[in-house]
C-alpha positions in Angstrom: 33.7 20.7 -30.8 35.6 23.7 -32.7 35.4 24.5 -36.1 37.8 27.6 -35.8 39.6 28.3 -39.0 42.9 28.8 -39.3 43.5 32.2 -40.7 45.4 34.7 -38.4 43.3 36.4 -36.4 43.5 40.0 -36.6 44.2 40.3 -32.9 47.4 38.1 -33.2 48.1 41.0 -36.4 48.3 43.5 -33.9 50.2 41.6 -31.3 52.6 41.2 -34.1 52.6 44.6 -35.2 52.8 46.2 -31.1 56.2 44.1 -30.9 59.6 45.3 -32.5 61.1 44.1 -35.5 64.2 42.3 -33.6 61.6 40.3 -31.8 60.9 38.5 -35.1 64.5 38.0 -35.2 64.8 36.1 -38.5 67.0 39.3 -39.3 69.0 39.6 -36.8 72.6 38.9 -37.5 73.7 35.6 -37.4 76.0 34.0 -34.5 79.3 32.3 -35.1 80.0 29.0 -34.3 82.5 27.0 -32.8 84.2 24.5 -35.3 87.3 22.8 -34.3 90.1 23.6 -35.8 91.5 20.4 -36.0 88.2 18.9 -37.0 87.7 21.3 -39.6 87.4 18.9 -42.5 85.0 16.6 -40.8 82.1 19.1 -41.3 82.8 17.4 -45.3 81.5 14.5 -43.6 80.4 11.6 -45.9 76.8 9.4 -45.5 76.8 6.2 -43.6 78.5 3.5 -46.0 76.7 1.1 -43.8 73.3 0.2 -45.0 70.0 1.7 -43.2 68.1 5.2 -42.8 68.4 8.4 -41.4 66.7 9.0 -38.2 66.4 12.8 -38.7 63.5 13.8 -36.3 61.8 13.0 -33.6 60.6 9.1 -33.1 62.4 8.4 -36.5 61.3 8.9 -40.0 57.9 7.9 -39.8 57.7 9.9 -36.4 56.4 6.3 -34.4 59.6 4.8 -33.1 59.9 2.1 -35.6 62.7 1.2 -37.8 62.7 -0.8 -41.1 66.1 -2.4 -40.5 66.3 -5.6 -40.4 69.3 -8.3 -39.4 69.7 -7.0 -35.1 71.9 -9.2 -32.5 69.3 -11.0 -31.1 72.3 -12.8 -28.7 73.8 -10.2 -26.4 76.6 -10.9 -24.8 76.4 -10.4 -20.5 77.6 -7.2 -20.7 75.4 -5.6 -23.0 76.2 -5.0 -27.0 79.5 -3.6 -28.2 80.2 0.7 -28.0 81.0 1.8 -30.7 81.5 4.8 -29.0 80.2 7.6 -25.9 80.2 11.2 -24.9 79.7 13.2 -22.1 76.5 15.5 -22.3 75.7 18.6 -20.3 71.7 18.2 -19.1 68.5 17.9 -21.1 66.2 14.7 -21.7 66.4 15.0 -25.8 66.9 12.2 -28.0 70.0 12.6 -31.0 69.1 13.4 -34.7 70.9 11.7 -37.8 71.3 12.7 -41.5 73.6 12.2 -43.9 76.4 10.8 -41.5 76.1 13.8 -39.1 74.6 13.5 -35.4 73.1 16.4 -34.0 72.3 16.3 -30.2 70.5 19.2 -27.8 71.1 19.8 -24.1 72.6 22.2 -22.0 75.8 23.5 -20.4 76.2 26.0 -18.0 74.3 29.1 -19.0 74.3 28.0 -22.5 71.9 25.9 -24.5 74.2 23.6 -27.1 73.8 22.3 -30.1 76.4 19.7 -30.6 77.0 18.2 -34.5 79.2 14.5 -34.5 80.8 12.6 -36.7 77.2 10.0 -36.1 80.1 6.8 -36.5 83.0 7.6 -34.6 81.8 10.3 -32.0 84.1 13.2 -33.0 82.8 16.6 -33.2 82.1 18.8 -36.4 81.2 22.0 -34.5 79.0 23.2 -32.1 76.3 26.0 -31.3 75.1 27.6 -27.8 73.5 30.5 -27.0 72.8 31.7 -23.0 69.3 30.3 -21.4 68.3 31.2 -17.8 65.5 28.7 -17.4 65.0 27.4 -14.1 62.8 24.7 -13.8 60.0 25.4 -11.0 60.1 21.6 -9.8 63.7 21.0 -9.4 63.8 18.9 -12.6 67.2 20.2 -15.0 67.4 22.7 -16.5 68.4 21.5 -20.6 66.3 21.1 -23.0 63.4 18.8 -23.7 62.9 18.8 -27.2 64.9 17.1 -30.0 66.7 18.2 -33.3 64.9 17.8 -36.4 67.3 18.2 -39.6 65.7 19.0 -42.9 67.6 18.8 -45.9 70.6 21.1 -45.4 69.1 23.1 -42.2 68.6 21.6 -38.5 65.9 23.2 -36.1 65.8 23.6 -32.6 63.7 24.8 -29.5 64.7 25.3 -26.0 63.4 25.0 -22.8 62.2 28.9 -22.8 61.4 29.0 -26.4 63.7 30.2 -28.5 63.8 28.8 -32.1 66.8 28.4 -33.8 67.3 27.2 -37.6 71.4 26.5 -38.4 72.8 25.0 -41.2 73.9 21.5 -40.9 77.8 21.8 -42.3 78.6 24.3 -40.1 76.1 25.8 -37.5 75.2 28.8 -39.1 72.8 30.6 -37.9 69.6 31.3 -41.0 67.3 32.9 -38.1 65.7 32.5 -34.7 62.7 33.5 -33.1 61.7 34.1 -29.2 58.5 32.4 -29.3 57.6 33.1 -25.7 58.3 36.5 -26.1 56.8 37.2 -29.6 53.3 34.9 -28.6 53.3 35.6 -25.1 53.5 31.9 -24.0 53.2 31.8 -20.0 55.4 29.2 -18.8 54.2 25.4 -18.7 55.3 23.6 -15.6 58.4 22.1 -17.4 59.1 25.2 -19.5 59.1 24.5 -23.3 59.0 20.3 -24.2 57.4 19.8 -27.8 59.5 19.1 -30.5 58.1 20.8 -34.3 57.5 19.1 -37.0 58.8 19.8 -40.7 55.7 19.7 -42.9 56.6 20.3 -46.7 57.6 24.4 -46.8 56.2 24.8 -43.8 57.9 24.0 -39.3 54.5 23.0 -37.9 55.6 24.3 -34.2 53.6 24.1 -30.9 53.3 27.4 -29.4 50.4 27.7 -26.8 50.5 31.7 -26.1 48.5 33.8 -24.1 47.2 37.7 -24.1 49.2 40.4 -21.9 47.0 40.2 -19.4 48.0 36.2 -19.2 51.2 37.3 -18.0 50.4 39.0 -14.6 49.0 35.0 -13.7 51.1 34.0 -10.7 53.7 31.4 -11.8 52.2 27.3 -12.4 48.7 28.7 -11.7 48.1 27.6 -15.4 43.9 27.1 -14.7 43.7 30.8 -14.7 46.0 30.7 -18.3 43.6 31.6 -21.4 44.7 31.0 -25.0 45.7 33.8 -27.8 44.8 31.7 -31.1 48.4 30.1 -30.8 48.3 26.5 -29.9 49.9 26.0 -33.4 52.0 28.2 -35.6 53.2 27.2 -38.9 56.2 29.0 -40.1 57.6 28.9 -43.6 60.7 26.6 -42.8 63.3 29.0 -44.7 62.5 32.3 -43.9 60.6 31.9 -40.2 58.2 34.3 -41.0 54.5 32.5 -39.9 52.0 31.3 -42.1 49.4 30.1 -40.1 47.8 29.9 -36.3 45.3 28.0 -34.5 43.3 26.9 -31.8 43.4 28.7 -28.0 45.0 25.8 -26.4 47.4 26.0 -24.0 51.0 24.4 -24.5 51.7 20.3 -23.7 54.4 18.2 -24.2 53.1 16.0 -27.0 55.1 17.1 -30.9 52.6 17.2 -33.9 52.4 14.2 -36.1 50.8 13.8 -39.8 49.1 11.0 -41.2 47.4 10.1 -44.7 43.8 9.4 -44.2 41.8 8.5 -47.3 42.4 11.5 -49.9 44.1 14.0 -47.7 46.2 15.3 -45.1 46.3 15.4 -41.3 47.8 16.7 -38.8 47.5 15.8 -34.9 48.6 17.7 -31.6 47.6 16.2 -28.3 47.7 19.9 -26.7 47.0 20.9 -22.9 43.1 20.2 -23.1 43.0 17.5 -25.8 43.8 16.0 -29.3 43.5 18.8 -32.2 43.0 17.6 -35.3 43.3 20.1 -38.7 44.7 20.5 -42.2 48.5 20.8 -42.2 48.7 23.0 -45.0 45.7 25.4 -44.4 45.4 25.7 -40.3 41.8 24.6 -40.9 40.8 22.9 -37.5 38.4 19.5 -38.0 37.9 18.6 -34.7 39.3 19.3 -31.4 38.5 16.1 -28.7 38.3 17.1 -24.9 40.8 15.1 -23.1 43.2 15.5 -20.0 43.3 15.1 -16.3 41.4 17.2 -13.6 44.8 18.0 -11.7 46.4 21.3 -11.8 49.6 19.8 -12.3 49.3 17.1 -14.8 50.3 17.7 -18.5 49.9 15.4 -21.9 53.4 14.3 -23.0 52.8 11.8 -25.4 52.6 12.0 -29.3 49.2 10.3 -31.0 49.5 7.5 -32.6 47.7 6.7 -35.8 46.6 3.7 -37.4 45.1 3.9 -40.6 42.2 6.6 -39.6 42.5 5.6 -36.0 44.1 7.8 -33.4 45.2 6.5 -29.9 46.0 9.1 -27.3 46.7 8.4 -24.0 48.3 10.3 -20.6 48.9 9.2 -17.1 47.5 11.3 -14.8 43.6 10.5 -15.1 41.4 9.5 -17.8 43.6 7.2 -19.5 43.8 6.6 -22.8 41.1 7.2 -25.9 40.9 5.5 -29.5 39.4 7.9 -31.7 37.8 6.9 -35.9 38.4 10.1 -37.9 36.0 10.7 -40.3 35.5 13.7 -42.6 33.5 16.2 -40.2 34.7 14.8 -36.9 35.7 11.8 -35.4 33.8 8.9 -33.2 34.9 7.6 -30.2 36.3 4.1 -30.1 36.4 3.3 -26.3 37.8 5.5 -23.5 39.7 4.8 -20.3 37.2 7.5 -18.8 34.7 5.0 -19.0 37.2 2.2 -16.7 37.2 4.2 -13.0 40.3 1.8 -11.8 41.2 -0.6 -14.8 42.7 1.6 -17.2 44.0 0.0 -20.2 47.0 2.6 -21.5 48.1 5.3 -19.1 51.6 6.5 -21.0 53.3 9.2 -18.8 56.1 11.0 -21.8 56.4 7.3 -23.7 54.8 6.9 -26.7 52.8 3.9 -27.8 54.2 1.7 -30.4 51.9 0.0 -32.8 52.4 -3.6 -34.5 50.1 -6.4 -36.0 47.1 -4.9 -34.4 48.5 -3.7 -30.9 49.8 -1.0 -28.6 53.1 -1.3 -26.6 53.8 1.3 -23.9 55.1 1.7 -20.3 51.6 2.7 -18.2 51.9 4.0 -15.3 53.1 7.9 -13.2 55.4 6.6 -10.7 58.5 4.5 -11.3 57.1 2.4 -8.7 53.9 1.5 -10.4 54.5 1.3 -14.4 54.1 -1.5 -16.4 55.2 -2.3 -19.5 51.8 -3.5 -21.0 50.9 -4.7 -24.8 46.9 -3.9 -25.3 44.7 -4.6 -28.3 44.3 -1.9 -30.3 40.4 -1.7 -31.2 38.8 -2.8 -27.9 41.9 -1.8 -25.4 42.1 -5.0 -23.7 45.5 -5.5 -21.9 46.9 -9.4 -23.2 49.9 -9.2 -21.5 51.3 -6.7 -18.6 54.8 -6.6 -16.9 55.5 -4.9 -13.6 59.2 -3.7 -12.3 61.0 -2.5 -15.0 59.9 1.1 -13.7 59.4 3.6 -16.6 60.7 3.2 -19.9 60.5 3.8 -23.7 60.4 1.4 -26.4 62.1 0.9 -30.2 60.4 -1.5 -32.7 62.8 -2.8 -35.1 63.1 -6.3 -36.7 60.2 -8.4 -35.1 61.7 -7.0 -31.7 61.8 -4.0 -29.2 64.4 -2.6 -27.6 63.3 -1.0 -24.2 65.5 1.1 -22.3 64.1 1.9 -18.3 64.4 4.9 -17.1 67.5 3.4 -14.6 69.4 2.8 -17.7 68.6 -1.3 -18.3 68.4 -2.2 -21.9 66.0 -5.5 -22.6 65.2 -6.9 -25.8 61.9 -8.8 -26.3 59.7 -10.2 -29.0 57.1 -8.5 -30.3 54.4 -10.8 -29.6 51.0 -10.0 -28.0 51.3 -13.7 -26.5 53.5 -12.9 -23.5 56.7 -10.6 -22.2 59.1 -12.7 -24.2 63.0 -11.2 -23.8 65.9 -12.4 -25.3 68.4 -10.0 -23.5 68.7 -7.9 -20.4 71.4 -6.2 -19.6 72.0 -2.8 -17.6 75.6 -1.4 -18.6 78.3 -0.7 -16.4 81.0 2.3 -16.7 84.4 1.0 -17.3 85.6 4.8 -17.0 85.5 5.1 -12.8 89.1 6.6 -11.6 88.1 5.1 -8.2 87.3 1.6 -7.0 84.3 0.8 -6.2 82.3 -2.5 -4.7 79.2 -1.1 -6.6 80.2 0.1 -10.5 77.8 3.2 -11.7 75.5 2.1 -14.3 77.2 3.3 -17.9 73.6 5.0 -18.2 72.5 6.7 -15.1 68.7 7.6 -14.5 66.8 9.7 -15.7 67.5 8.0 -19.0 64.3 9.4 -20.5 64.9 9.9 -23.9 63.5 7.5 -26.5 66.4 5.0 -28.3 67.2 5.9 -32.0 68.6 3.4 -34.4 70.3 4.6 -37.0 72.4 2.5 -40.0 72.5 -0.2 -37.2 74.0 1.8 -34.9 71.7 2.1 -31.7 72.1 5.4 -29.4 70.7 5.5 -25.7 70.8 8.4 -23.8 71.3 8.4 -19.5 71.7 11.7 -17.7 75.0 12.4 -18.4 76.1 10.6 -21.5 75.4 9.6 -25.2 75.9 5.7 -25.6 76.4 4.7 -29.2 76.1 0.5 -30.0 76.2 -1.8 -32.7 72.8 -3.3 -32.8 73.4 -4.8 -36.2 76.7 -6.4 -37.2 78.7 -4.4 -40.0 78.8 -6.4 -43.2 
């Protein structure tokens, strides 16, 4: 178990100090962006007059996928809920970010990574931000980004597929500074380039790095088992200037985002990183407790976010031991129970879903393939499955109002109760395009697979995301 501290190491000081100073390129000058002319005076945009919150990171506000709104359509009608409104996207699997009646949403067109800002009620654009990426994608997979937008105050942050770090301001796109992290930490490249999505943590962009010394970089490409670590797992950067505060921990670099909890009288922080769940002090870097956990294969990764429950913490991937339940305590943690212990009967295997607690229990899609995922409700404490539904493929989930809303990954939206009891839904629908030019015996699906990001609700306004388009619903009725 490591007990590292979090101070920068005096190595990293060096590495720092060997690169040049446009590297860190905080001050480098700032791009211009695009704003529509004609749409000029939307970047004045007012807040939502409809009642609700912000979802302005990753998995929402209180970074778990659950919403405190209450009053949903629990009757859909066959064809699915009313849109509101839709947009075309370039590619990328990131969900949307709202604030303040602005929508920010990440993915790619062309040679250019984009961040696109909307109008989060009509749809129209405010402006827009790209810069050139030449990621390629060593599996065939697209080539956008994975991560999401996270919007603090009056400043959005983004990473991209290969790294690169951008902080704009909302109104207008601004660039305030950027930084090449796999350049300036020596990250080798993870199977699916960049995927995490940082965290804002008071002053401070909690961001998972994973870098590697120089001599990390002559590894031939995916062999990642011959990859060692640089102190870089984590890198805390003050949130206004980029400059870093912090690092920790020589793991290697996952798909999971950082989440923080309140346990007893302090702060937490939690990365489920390549080799296992870290555990430290937010504010210092101080590692607690780093747990071991993740799949024998070469090619496997861990893609989903802890969850924490009180001073539990449930991780879980798909491509091995399953999930783990973890009881923090001051100088460590104990171990709950632990898929590795079940050779066949795995309770929770979540592939890049995230578990969704309520009253006591875990919902998640288990399973690799989307051939053999479930969408399965398990008891929390012991991990023993009380209800388990097959053919729906993969899929994320949204709590919200006694309910989830699931999307699968071929673009069907179900709502069910949220009951340990049974599988329970109310509504199924899967959306059909009412935009073909040419007639067809077979309409497209409105959302087309892989529809992989996570649903956001927002002022009851749900958006769903497909491959090629943002879908944005009325989930609750408009007083």
């Amino acid at each position: 178990m490591s007990t590292a501290g979090g101070l920068i190491r005096p190595f990293l000081l060096l590495f720092l100090a060997a690169t040049t100073t446009s590297s860190l390129s905080w001050s480098a000058e700032p791009t211009s962006p695009e704003v529509p002319p004609e749409n000029a005076a939307l970047a004045q945009v007012k807040p939502s007059s409809r009642p609700g919150v912000d979802w302005h990171c990753f998995l929402g506000p209180t970074h778990d996928s659950k919403s405190p709104e209450r009053g949903i359509r629990t009757k859909w009608p066959a064809d699915g809920l009313a849109i509101v409104w839709q947009r075309k996207l370039g590619t990328g699997y990131g969900s949307p970010a709202i604030s303040r009646g602005r929508l920010f949403q990440f993915d790619r067109v062309g040679n250019n990574e984009r961040l696109v800002a909307l109008a989060s009620e009509t749809g129209e654009k405010l402006w827009e931000f790209t810069y050139p990426s030449v990621f390629e994608d060593m599996y065939g997979y697209d080539n956008g980004p994975r991560g999401s937008p996270i919007v603090d105050d009056d400043r959005v942050y983004i990473m991209g597929a290969q790294g690169m770090l951008h902080c704009l301001n909302v109104a207008d796109g601004r660039q305030l500074w950027r930084l090449d992290t796999m350049k300036q930490f020596g990250v080798v490249e993870n199977f699916f380039g960049v995927g995490s999505t940082p965290l804002v943590e008071g002053e401070l962009l909690i961001v998972p790095i994973g870098g590697s010394p120089p001599e990390a970089q002559q590894v031939p490409r995916g062999q990642l088992n011959l990859v060692k670590g640089n102190g870089t797992a984590i890198v805390a950067f003050d949130k206004r200037s980029g400059q870093p505060r912090y690092n920790l921990s020589d793991e290697l670099a996952s798909y999971a985002s950082p989440v923080v909890a309140t346990i007893g009288d302090r702060r937490w922080c939690f990365h489920f990183a390549r080799g296992g769940l870290l555990g430290f002090d937010p504010a210092t870097g101080k590692i607690d407790f780093h747990f071991p956990w993740r799949a024998t294969v070469l090619e496997s990764v861990n893609a989903s976010n802890p969850v924490v429950v009180g001073d539990l913490v449930f991780v879980s991937e798909t491509y091995g031991p399953g999930g783990a339940l973890l009881k923090v305590r001051a100088s460590g943690y104990d171990v709950v129970w632990s898929d590795a212990e079940r050779r066949r009967d795995k309770a929770l295997q979540t592939h890049w879903n995230t578990a969704i607690h309520h009253d006591g229990h875990l919902y998640a899609s288990s399973g690799r393939h989307s051939e053999n995922a479930e969408l399965r409700c398990i008891e929390l404490r012991s991990g023993r499955v009380t209800w388990s539904q097959p053919d729906l493929t993969r899929s994320s989930l949204l709590y919200v109002d006694g309910h989830f809303v699931c999307l699968t990954e071929y673009g069907e939206l179900i709502l069910f109760e949220a009951t340990p009891d049974r599988f329970a839904p109310l509504a199924r629908v899967r959306p059909l395009r009412s935009d073909e030019t040419e007639s067809s015996f077979r309409p497209r699906p409105l959302l087309e697979y892989p529809a992989w990001a996570a649903p956001v609700l927002s002022h009851g306004l749900l958006y769903v995301r497909g491959r090629d388009r943002l879908v944005c619903m009325e989930l609750i009725p408009a007083k």
